[in-house]
Every structure is written in structure tokens, then in C-alpha cells.
C-alpha positions as a LaTeX table, in Angstrom:
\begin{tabular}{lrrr}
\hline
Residue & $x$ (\AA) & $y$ (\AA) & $z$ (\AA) \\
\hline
Unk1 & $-8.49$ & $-6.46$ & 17.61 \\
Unk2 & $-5.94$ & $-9.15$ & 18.82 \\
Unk3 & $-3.84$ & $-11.49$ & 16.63 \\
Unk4 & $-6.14$ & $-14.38$ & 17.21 \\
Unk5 & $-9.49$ & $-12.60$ & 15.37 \\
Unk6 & $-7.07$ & $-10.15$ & 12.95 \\
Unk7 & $-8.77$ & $-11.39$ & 10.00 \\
Unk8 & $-11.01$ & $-10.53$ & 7.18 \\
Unk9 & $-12.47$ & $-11.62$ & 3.92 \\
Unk10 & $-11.54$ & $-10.85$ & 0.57 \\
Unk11 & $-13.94$ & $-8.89$ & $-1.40$ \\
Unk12 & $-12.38$ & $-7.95$ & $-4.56$ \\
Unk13 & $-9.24$ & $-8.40$ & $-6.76$ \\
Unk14 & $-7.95$ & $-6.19$ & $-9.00$ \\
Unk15 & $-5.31$ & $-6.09$ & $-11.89$ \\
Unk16 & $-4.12$ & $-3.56$ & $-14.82$ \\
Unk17 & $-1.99$ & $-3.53$ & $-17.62$ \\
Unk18 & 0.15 & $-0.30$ & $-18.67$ \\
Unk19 & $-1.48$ & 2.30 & $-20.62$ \\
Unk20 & $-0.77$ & 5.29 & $-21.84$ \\
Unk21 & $-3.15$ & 7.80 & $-20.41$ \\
Unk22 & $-1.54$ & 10.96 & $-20.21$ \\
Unk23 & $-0.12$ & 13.20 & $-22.60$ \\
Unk24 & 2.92 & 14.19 & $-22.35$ \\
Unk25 & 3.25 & 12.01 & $-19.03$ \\
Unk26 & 4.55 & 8.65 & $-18.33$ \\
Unk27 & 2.65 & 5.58 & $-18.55$ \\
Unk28 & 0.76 & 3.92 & $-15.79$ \\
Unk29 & $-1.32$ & 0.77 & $-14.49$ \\
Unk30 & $-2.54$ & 2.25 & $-11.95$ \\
Unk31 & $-5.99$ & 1.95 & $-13.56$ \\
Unk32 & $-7.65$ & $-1.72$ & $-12.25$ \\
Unk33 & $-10.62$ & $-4.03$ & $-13.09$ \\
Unk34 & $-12.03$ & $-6.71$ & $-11.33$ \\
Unk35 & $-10.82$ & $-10.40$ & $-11.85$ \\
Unk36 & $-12.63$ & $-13.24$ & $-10.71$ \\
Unk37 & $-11.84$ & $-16.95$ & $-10.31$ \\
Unk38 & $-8.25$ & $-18.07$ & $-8.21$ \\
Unk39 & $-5.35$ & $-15.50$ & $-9.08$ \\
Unk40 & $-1.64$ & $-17.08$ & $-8.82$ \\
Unk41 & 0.47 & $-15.05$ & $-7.06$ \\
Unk42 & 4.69 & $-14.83$ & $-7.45$ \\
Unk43 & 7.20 & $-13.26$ & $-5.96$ \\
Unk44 & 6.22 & $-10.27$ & $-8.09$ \\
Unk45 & 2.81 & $-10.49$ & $-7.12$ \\
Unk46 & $-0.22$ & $-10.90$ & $-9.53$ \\
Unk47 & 0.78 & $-12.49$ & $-12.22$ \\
Unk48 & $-2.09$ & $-10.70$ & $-14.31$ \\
Unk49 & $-1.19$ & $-7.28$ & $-12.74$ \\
Unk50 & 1.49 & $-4.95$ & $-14.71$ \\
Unk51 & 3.81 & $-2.15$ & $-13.43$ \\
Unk52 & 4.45 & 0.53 & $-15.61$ \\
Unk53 & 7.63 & 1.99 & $-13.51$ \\
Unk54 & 9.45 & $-0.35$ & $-11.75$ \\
Unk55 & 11.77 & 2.18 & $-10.36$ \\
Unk56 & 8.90 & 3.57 & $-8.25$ \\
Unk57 & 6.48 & 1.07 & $-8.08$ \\
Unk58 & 6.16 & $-2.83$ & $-7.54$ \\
Unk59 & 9.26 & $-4.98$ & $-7.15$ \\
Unk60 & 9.87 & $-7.55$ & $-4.45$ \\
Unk61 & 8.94 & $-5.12$ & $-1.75$ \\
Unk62 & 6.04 & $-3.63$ & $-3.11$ \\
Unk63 & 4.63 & $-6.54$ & $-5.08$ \\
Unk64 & 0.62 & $-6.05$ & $-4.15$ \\
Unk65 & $-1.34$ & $-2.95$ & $-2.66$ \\
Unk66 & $-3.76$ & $-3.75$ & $-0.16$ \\
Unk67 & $-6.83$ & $-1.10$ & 0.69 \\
Unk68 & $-9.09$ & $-1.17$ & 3.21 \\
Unk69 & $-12.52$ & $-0.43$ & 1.84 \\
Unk70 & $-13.10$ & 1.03 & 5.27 \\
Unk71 & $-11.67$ & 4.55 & 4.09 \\
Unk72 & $-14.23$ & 4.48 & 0.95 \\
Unk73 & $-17.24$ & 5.94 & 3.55 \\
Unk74 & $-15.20$ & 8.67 & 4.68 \\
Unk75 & $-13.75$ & 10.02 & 1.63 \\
Unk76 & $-17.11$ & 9.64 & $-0.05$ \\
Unk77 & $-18.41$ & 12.05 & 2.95 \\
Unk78 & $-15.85$ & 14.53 & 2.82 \\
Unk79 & $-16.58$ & 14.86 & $-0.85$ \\
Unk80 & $-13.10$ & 13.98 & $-2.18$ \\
Unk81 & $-14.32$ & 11.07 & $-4.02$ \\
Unk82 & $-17.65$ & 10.93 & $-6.25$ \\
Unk83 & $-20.81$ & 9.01 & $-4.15$ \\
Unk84 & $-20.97$ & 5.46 & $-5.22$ \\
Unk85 & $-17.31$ & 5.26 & $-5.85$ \\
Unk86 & $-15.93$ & 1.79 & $-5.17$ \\
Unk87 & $-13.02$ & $-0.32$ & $-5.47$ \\
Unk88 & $-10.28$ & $-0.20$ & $-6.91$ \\
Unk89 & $-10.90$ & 3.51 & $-7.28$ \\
Unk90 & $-7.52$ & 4.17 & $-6.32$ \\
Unk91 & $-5.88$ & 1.06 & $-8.07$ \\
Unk92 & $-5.71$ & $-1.49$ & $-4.88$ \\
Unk93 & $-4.64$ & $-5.15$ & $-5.82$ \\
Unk94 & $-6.98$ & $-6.30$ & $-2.91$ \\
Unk95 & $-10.21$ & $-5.10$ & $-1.45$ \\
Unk96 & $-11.17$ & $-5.98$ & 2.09 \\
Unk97 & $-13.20$ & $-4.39$ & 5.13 \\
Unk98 & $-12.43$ & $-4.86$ & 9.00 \\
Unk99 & $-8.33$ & $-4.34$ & 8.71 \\
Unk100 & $-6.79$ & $-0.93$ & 8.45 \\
Unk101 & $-3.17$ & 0.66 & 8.91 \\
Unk102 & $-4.31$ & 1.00 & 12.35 \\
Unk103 & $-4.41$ & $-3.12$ & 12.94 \\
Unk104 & $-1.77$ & $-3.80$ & 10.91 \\
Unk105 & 1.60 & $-3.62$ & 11.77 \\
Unk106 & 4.80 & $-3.39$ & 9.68 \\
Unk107 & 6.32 & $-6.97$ & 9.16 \\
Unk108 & 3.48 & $-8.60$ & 10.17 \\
Unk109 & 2.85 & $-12.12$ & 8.13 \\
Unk110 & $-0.23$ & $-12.75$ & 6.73 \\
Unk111 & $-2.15$ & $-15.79$ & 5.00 \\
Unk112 & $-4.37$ & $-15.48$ & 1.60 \\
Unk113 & $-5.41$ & $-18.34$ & 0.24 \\
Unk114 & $-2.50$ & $-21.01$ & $-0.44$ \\
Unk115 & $-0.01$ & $-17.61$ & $-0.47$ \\
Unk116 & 1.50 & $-15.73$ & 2.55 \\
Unk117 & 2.63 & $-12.13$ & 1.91 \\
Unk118 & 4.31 & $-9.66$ & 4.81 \\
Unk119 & 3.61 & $-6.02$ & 5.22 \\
Unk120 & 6.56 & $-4.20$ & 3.68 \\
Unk121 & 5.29 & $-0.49$ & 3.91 \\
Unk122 & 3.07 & 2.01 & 3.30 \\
Unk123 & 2.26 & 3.41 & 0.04 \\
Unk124 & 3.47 & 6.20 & $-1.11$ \\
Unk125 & 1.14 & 8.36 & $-3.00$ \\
Unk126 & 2.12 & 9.92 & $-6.25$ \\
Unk127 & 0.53 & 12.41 & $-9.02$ \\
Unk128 & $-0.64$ & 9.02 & $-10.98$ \\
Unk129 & $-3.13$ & 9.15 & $-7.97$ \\
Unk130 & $-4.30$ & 12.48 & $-8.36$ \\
Unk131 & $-4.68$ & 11.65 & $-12.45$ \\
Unk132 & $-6.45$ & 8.28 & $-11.86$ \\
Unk133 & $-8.80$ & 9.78 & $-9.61$ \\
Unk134 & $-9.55$ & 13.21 & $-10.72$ \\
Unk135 & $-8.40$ & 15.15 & $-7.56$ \\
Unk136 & $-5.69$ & 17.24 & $-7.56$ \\
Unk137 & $-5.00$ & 17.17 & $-3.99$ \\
Unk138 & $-5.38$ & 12.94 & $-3.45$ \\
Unk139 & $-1.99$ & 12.10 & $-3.43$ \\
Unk140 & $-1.55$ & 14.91 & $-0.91$ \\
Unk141 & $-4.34$ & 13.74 & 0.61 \\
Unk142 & $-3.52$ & 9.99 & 1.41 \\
Unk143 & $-0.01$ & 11.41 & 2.83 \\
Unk144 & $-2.22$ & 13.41 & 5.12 \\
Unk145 & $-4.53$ & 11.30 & 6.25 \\
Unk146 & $-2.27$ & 8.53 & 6.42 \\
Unk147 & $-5.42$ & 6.57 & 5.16 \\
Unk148 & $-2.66$ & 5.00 & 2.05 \\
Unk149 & $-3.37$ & 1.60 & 1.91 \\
Unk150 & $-0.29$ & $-1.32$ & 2.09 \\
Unk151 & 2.20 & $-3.19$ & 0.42 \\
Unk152 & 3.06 & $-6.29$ & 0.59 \\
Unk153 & 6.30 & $-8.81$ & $-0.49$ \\
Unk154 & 5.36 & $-12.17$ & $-1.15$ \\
Unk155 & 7.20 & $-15.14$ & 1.14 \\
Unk156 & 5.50 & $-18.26$ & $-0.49$ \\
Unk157 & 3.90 & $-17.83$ & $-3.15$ \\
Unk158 & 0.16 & $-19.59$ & $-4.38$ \\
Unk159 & $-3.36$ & $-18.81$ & $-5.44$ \\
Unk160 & $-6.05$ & $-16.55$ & $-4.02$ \\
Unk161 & $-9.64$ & $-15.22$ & $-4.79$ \\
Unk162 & $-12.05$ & $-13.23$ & $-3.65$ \\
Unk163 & $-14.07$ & $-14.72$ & $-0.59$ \\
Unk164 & $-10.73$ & $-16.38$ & 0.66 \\
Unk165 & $-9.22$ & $-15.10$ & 4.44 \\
Unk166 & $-6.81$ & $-13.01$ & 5.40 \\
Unk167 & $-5.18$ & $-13.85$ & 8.41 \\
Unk168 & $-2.55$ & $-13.23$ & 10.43 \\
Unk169 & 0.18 & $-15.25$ & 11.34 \\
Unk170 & 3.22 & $-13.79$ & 12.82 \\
Unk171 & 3.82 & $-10.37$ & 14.19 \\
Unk172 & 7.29 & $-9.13$ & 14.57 \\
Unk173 & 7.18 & $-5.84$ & 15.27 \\
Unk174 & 4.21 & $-5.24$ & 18.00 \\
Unk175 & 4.95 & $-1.81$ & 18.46 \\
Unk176 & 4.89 & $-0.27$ & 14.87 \\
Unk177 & 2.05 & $-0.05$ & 12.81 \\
Unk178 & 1.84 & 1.11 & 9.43 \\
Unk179 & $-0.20$ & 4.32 & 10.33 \\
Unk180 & 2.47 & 5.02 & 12.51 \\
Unk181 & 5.49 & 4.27 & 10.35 \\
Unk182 & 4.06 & 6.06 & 7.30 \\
Unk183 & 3.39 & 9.20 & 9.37 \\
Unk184 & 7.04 & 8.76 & 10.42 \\
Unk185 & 7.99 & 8.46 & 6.84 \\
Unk186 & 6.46 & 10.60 & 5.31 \\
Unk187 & 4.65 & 14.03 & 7.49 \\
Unk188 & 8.50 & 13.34 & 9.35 \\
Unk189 & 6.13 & 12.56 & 12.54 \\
Unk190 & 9.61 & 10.63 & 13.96 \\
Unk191 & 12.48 & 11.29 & 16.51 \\
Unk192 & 15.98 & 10.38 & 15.37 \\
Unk193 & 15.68 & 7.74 & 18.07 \\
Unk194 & 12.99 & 6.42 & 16.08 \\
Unk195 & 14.10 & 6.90 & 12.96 \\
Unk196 & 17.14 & 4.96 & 14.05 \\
Unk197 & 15.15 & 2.10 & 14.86 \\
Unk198 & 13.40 & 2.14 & 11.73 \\
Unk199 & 16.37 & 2.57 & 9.52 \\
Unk200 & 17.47 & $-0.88$ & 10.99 \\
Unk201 & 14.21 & $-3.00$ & 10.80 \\
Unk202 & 14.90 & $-5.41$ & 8.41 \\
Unk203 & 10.90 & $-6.41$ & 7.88 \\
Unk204 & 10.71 & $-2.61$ & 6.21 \\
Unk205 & 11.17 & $-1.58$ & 2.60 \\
Unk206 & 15.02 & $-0.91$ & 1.60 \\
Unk207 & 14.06 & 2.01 & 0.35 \\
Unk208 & 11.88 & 3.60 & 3.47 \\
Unk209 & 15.01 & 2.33 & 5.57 \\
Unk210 & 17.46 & 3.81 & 3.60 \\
Unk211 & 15.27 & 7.57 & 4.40 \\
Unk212 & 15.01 & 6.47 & 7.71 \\
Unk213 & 18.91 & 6.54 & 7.90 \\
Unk214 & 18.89 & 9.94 & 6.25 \\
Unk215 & 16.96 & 11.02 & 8.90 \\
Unk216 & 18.60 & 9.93 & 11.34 \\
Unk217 & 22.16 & 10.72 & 10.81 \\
Unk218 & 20.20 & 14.60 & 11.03 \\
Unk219 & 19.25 & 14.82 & 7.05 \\
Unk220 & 14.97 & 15.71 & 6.75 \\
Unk221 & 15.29 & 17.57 & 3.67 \\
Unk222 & 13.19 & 16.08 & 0.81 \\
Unk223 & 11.88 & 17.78 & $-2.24$ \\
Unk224 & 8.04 & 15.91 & $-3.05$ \\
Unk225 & 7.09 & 17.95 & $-5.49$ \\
Unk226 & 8.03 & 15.80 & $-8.48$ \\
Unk227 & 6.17 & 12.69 & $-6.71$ \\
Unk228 & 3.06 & 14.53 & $-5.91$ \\
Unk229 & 2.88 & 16.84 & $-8.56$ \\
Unk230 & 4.52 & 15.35 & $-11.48$ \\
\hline
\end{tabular}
């Protein structure tokens, strides 16, 4: 797919409020519904989408979580998700076929609607995954598979709605997609070289350059089990 036809439709938009789900477990808004009609977006993202932990999740780098439907077939076949599940099963902002972490790239700048967002990172699965979706292994799973969705930081801000494009605009980094980058991040697929380079790409998260560095400099110790497990 080449930058001139990288483009694909909007076909649902989701947003949550916090809610207390779990006992005995932190608060989450992980669980989505559909909205319909033109959504505003801010630098935030959604302005009708909540983040229950802002430490871990949302901020300016990680402001919407885009999913490609795409994956929804093959999870559904490999029996990790119940038949007929749809989105935002796994509590995407935006649902769209025909782009996946394979086309994108990290830092690339995309239009949706009157808004235009860049790819930050990939996501980062966590237990609230595994809770939301009734599978112990799916946040395990998406690290895997590297099939984790996207986040984006918003650079102008505006309204979008299902049926509206998503297109690309600018891509900085040609060589770096996100499948690539979260494998690098976080199965440690990544040479120091690499990780060099990535530590100093200022279209990535902060916080996935600051691990990049860590790796680097030699450091490729990190504990997940409090992310993945709770």
C-alpha cells in the first residue's frame, strides 16, 4: 500500500467513562460504546472519552487508540475471542478496516475529518485487557502477536465521525513501522543500534524513548508482571 492510497474509512467510534468494575482493583474506562453524530476532538482526544489512570494511559501522547478491525477475524478463529465479537471489544477509540501496524508507520501524520492526529506508539497491553475481555492471557497475547492497535497525539484538533477518511499525510520515518517498533519495545526484538535510534526519534512516545535509552546504554531488565497481571 503506498502513501498515495493509505487510506480507509471510519466505521465506528467509541467512548467510556470510568467505572468501577473490579473489586479490589483500580478503576477503568476501558469499557466503550458506540457514539454517533461528529465527535470534537482536543489535544486530549475525545472529548466524550474518560481515562481512569492518567499515569498509564491517555495524555498528550496517547490521546486516542486506533484498532484495526482486521485482527477481529483472526482472533475470532483462534478462539481467543467469542464468535460475533465486534468493536470496541477491546476498548478502541476508532474502528477501521484496510490499515494495520503493518502500513502504518511511527510518526506518520494522518487526516480524520477536520482533525489531524500522528502515530505516537503502540499500545501497551495491560491486565484491564485481560478483565475487559475475559481472557486471561489477552494482554499477553496482543504483546505477542504484536496485533495491539495505535495511539495517537493530536496536532490540530477538530471534529470527526464515523464514515469520514483517514488519510495519510506525511511520513517521517519510512523505515519504522509500528509492528516493528512495538516488537522492539516490547518482545526486546531490537539491537542497541536500534534501540539507539529509537531512543532519539522525537515522533515516538517520551516514555517508549526513555526504555529505548535503557536499552541501549545495555539495561533490558523489566519486570511486566504488575502490567499484565495486575
Amino acid at each position: 500500500m503506498t502513501k498515495a492510497t493509505l487510506s480507509s474509512i471510519i466505521d465506528g467510534i467509541f467512548c467510556g467513562q470510568v467505572q468501577h468494575r473490579w473489586q479490589e482493583r483500580g478503576p477503568s474506562a476501558i469499557n466503550k460504546t458506540a457514539v454517533t453524530g461528529p465527535q470534537t476532538i482536543d489535544e486530549n482526544g475525545f472529548i466524550k472519552d474518560a481515562q481512569a489512570d492518567l499515569e498509564h494511559h491517555g495524555g498528550s501522547d496517547k490521546a486516542i487508540h486506533h484498532y484495526a478491525s482486521d485482527h477481529y477475524p483472526t482472533w475470532i478463529s483462534e478462539g481467543e475471542i467469542p464468535k460475533g465479537s465486534i468493536p470496541a471489544a477491546f476498548g478502541e477509540n476508532i474502528a477501521t478496516t484496510g490499515i494495520t501496524e503493518e502500513t502504518l508507520n511511527i510518526g506518520d501524520i494522518l487526516s480524520m475529518g477536520t482533525a489531524v492526529v500522528q502515530v505516537s506508539q503502540g499500545r501497551q497491553p495491560c491486565w484491564k485487557l485481560s478483565e475487559h475481555t475475559g481472557n486471561k492471557r489477552m494482554a499477553y497475547l496482543f504483546q505477542k502477536t504484536g496485533r495491539t492497535g495505535w495511539y495517537y497525539r493530536v496536532l490540530e484538533g477538530g471534529k470527526v465521525g464515523v464514515g469520514d477518511r483517514v488519510q495519510l499525510l506525511e511520513r517521517p520515518q519510512p523505515n519504522w513501522s509500528i509492528k516493528r517498533v512495538t516488537a522492539a519495545r516490547l518482545l526486546r526484538q531490537v539491537s542497541d543500534e536500534e534501540a539507539a535510534i529509537l531512543a532519539e526519534m522525537p515522533e515516538l512516545a517520551v516514555g517508549w524513548r526513555t526504555a529505548f535509552a535503557k536499552m541501549a546504554s545495555g539495561n533490558r531488565s523489566e519486570d511486566t508482571t504488575k502490567r499484565l497481571n495486575g
